[in-house]
N, C-alpha and C positions, 0 to 999 in steps of 0.2 A: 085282194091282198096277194104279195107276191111273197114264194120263198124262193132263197138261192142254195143250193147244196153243193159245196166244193170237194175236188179231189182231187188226188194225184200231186201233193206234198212229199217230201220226204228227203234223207241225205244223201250228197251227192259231191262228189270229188271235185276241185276247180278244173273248168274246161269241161264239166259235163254239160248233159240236158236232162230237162224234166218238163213234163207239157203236165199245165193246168187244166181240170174241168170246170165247168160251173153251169149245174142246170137247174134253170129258172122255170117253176111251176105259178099256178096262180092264173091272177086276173091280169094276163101281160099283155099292152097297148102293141098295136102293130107299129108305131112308132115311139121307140126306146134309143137310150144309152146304156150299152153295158159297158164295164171295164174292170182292171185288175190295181187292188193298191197295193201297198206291202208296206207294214211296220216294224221297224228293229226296237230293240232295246231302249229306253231310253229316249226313242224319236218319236217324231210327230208320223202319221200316216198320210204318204203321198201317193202320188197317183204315178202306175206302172205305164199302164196302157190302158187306153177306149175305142169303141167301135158303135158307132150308130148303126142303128135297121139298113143305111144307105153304105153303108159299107166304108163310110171315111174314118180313118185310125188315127190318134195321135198317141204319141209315145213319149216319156221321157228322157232326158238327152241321156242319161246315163245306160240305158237299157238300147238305144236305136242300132239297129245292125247287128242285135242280141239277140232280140224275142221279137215274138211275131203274135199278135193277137189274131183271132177268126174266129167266127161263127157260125153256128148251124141255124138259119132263124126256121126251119120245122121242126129242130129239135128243142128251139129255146135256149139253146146253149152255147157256151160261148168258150176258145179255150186259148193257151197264154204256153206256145214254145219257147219255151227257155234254154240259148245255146249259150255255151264259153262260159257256164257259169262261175261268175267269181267271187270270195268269199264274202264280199260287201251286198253279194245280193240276197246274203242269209237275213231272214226276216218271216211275220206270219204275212201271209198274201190273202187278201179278203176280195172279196167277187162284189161287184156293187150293179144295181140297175136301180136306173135316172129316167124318170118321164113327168116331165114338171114338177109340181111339189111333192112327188113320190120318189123317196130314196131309202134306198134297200140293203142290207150290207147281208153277206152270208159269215157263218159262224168264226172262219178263218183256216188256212190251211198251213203247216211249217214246210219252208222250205230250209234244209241247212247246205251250207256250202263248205265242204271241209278243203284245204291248204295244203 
């Protein structure tokens, strides 16, 4: 069983930053996908950014040249710099890890973006 425990949410002016945590305890395969999603209001929950154990990252067109995903794979954790934030990227951002049919979501973290 895996848990994910996130941190490092909170408000933040457009044009700031705020860098995500997320550390994954448990029975965690050496070969994983972690990533970052975020959901607004209203929306569905899409996907920010991922990072496989190999280190390849894809990101969403709306966030690329924004945030930058990385991991610590001895710490299990995995974390989501957030620059130029702007107010569209206010949402809860949820921590997920993917290893075949094991999918993991953590509790959620708010990020706001004030204007």
């Amino acid at each position: 069983q895996v848990q994910l425990v996130e941190s490092g949410g909170g408000l933040v002016q457009a044009g700031g930053s705020l860098r995500l945590s997320c550390a994954a305890s448990g029975r965690i395969f050496s070969i994983n996908t972690m990533g970052w999603y975020r959901q607004a209001p209203g929306k569905q929950r899409d996907v920010v950014a991922s990072i496989t154990t190999g280190g390849s990252t894809n990101y969403a067109d709306s966030v690329k040249g924004r945030f930058t995903i990385s991991r610590d794979k001895a710490k299990n954790t995995v974390y989501l710099q957030m620059s130029s934030l702007k107010p569209e990227d206010t949402a809860v951002y949820y921590c997920n890890y993917k290893m075949a049919s094991i999918n993991v979501w953590g509790q959620g973290t708010q990020v706001t973006v004030s204007s």
